[in-house]
N, C-alpha and C positions, 0 to 999 in steps of 0.2 A: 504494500500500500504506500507506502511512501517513496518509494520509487518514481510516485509521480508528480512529485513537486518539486519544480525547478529551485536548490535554495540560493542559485544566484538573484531569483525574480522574488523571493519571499526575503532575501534581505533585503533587498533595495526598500522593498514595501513596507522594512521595517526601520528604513533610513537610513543603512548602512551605506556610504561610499564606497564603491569598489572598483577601485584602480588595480588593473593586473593582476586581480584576483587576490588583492588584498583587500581588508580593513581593520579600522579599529575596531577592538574587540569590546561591543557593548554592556561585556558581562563584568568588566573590573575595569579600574578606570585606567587607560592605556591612551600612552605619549606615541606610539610607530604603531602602525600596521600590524598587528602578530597575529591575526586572524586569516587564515585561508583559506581557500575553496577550490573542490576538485572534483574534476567530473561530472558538475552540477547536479551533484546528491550530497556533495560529505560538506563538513567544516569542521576546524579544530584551530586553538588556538594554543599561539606555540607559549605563552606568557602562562595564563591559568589554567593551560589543559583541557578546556572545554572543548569537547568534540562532540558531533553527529549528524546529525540529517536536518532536515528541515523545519520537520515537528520539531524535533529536541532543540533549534532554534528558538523557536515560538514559546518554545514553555521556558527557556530559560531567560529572555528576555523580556516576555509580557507577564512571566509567574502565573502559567495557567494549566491546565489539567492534559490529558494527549486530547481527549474528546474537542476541549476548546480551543486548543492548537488548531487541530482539522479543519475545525468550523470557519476560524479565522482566517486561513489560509483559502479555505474553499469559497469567501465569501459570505458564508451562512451567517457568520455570527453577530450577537447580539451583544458586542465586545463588553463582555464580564472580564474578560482578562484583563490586567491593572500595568499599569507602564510603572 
């Protein structure tokens, strides 16, 4: 299932800048780039370690459930998920 979320177009959407497949890594507060993207499935960040998919995006920067990840991503939701 997650295979089908581009998370180059789900970070954009969640403001990330991404130059050459990098960015700043949302999840801890970061001076360079140490976030990357590969395949347009994965991410991991080379500073706090946070790695995976799209969803796992979604949940670790809106802090929301996989269900409300989905939703978000798919359009559905009724952003319960908190910035």
């Amino acid at each position: 299932m997650n295979n089908k979320f581009d998370i180059l177009e789900v970070a954009r959407r969640l403001g990330l800048n991404i130059v050459r497949n990098k960015a700043l890594c949302p999840i801890h507060n970061d001076h360079r780039p140490s976030m990357t993207f590969r395949n347009g499935m994965y991410f991991k960040c080379w500073a706090c370690s946070a790695s995976g998919d799209a969803i796992d995006l979604v949940r670790m920067v809106r802090n929301c459930s996989f269900a409300e990840a989905v939703d978000w991503i798919e359009g559905n939701s009724i952003d319960r998920c908190a910035y």
